[in-house]
N, C-alpha and C positions, 0 to 999 in steps of 0.2 A: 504494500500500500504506500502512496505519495505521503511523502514528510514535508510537501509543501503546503504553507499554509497561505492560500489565494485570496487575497485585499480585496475586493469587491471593489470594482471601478468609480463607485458611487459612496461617498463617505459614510452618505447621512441613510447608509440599506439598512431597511428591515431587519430585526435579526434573524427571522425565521428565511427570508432571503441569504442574508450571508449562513446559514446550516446548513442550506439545500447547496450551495458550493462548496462548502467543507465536507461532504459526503461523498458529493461526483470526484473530488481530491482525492479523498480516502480511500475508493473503491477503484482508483485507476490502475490498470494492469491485473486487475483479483477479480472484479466482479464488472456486472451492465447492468444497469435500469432501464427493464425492459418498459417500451412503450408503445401508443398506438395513433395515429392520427384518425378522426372521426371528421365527418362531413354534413354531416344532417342530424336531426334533431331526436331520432329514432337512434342514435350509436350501434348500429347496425353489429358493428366492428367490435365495439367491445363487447354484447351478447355471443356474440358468435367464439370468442377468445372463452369467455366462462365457461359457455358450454361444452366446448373443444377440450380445454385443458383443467375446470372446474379452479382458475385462479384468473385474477385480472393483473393488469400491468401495472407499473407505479404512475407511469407518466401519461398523460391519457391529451390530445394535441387535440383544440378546437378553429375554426375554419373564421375569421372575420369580413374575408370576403362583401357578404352582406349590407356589411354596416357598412362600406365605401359611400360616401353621401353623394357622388358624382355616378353615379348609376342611371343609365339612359332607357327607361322603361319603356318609353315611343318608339325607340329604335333600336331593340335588340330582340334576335330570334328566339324561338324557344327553347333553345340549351340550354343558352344564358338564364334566361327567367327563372326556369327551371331548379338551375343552380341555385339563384338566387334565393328562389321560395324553399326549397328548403332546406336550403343554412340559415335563414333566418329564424333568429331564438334561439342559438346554441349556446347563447352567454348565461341561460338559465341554466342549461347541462352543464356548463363550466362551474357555477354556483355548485352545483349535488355532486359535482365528482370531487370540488374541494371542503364541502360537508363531509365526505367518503374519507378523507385525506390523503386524498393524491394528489401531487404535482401535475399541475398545468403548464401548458403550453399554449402560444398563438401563434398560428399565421394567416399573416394578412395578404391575401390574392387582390392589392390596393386600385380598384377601378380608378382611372387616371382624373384628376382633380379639376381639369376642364378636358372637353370635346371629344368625339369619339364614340361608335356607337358597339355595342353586345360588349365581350369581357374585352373592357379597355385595359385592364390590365396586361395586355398584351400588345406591344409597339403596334402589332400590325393593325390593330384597329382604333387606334388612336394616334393626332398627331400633335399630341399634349411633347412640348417640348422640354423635358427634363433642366438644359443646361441653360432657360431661360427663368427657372425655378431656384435658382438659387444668384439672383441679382435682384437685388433691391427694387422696389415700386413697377415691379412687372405683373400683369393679372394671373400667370401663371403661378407666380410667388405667393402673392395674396391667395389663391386658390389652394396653395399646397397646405399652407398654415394653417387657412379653415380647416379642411381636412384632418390636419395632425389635433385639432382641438377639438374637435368632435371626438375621435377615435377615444383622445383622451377622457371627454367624463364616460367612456365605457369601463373607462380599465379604473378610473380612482374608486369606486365602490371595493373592489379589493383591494386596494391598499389601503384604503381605513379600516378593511376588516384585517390585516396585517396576512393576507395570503399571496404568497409568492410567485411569480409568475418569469417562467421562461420565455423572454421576450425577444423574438427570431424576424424583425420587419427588413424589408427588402434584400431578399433571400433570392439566393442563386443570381449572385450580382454581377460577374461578369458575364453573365451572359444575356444577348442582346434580344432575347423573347419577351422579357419587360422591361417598360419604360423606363424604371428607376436604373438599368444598367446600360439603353441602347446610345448614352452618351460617353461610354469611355471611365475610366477610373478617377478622376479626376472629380469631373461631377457628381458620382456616387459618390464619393465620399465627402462632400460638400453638402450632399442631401442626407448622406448617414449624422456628419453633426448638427445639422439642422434641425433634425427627429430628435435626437439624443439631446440636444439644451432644450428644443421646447417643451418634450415632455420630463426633463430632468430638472429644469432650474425654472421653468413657467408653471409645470403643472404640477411639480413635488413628486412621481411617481416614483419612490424608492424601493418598494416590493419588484420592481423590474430586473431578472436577471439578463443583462444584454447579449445577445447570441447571435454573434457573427458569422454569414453565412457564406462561403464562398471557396477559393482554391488555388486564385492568382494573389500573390500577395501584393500585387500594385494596386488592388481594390482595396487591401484593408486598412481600415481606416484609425489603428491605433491603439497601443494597448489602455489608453486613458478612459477609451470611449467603450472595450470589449471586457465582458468576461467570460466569456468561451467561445470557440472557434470551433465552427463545424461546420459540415459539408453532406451536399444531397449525392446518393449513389444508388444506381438501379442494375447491379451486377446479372449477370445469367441466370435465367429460374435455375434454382435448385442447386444454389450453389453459397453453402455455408460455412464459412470460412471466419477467420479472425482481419482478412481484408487489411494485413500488413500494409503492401502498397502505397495502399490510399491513406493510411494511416501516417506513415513515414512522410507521403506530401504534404501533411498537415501540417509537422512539425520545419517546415521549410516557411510557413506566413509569415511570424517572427520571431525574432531573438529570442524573447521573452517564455519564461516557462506558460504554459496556459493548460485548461482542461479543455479535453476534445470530445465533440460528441459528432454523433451521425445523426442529420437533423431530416434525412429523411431515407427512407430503404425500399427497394421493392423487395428482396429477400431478408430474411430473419439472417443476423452473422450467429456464430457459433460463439456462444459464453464460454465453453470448455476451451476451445483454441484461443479464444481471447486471454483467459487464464495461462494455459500454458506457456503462450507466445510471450506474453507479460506485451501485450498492444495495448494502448492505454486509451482507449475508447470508452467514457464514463456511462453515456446511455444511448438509446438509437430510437427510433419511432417509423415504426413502419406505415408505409401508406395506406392508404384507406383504398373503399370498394374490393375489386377483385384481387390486390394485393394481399390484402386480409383473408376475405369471404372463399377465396378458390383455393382450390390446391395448384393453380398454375404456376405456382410462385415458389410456396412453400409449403409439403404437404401437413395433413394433419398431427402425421406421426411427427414429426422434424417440430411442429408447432407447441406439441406437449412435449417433447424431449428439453425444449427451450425452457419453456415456463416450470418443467421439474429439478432443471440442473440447478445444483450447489451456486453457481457461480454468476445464476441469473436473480435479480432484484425486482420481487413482483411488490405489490402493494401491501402486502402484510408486512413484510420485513421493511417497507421504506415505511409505513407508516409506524414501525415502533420504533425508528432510528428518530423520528420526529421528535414522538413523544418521550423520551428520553431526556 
């Protein structure tokens, strides 16, 4: 286990924030916290996981998408809507799984803050110009801001109820499939501290643990602004492994010691190999629908083999480490 003990980039964190970082420290190279990303309001994903393995994850990952206040309902087809309807009210799920006491997570699929029609979240359908968003008395700026200040009275109700939250916004950044990245590194990380003072020093959110998403380290934006480094990875169905590789490029982003997580999977990695290998991967979160629900991914065997090994972190064991 790490004998590092990790400052929380944020002075004034929650303590129950800075615990859930001295944990993911403590279990790096020995153990995983296993987790799940959900999409809709029904957690489809996590009934299917209990029933499957008669145990839940610790980390359970809700979808914000929704609450984008720039969402063009005149002009998006039925995918979009789709999507939209029902992710909408997942922040009440997020409420009962940190009643349950499990660590939360968000991510935000951020419909772009002016123009564009169906999921503007995606360059291609919008031509909301990112590097005009980060220059003073522009409407694109103004529009970004409103944005991050809405988002934020969602998230302050937990942090006066003092619950911790794994805070993973504009994720998979170097790449140019959304808007927040299709400007280059420069810009993103001009909009990464943008997010990070308004909702740090505007809106007080200190239960925020910040989670840095990406793989190029000319995107990352700083170890002042980061407290874990993790990256999305959708290796070969069926193939679970301790995922060294990808592990070893992580530790190339910075100097700096940091904890890493897999912030999102289409396969389950292997906690035994993680253990042996001593890979220092603190938790991972698999994706939702068919990644979860089928065995095309990962079967059902392999899925309770996960959730029964010693060296995998389900929900009972994180939640006694809490309460502790």
């Amino acid at each position: 286990m790490s004998n590092k003990i990790f400052s929380p980039c944020i002075k004034e964190t929650i303590p129950a924030a800075a615990k859930v970082l001295k944990y993911l420290s403590e279990i790096s190279g020995e153990k995983i916290l296993t987790g799940q990303h959900t999409q809709t309001k029904k957690l489809e994903e996590l009934h299917h996981i209990k029933q499957i393995t008669g145990k839940m994850p610790a980390l359970l990952g809700f979808e914000l998408l929704s609450y984008s206040p720039n969402i063009n309902y005149l002009k998006s087809d039925r995918e979009c809507l789709t999507e939209v309807e029902n992710n909408y009210g997942t922040l009440q799920q997020a409420w009962e799984w940190a009643d349950k006491g499990g660590l939360i997570t968000f991510t935000w699929h951020w419909f772009s803050p002016l123009y564009g029609e169906g999921k503007t979240f995606f360059t291609k359908n919008t031509p909301f110009d990112a590097s005009r968003a980060v220059i003073d008395g522009t409407p694109e700026r103004k529009a970004l801001i409103s944005d991050i200040d809405v988002i934020a009275g969602y998230l302050k109700p937990f942090c006066r109820a003092g619950i911790p939250i794994l805070w993973r916004p504009l994720h998979e950044c170097e790449g140019d499939w959304f808007w927040w990245g299709a400007k280059g590194p420069e810009v993103y990380k001009k909009l990464y501290h943008m997010l990070f003072d308004r909702l740090t020093n505007t809106h007080h959110l200190y239960n925020l643990i910040w989670v840095w998403n990406g793989t190029d380290k000319e995107y990352y934006p700083g170890d002042h602004v980061v407290d874990i480094i993790s990256r999305d990875m959708y290796p070969e169905a069926h193939t679970h492994s301790a995922q060294e590789e990808m592990y070893a490029g992580m530790l190339k982003v910075t100097d700096s010691p940091k904890i890493v997580i897999i912030g999102e999977t289409g396969t389950l990695p292997s906690p035994k190999e993680i253990h042996d290998r001593k890979t220092g991967w603190s938790s991972y979160m698999t994706w939702s629908g068919d990644y979860c629900m089928s065995e095309n991914y990962t079967t059902y065997e392999v899925l309770r083999e996960v959730y029964d090994s010693p060296y995998a972190v389900t929900l009972e064991e994180y939640k006694k480490y809490m309460n502790e």
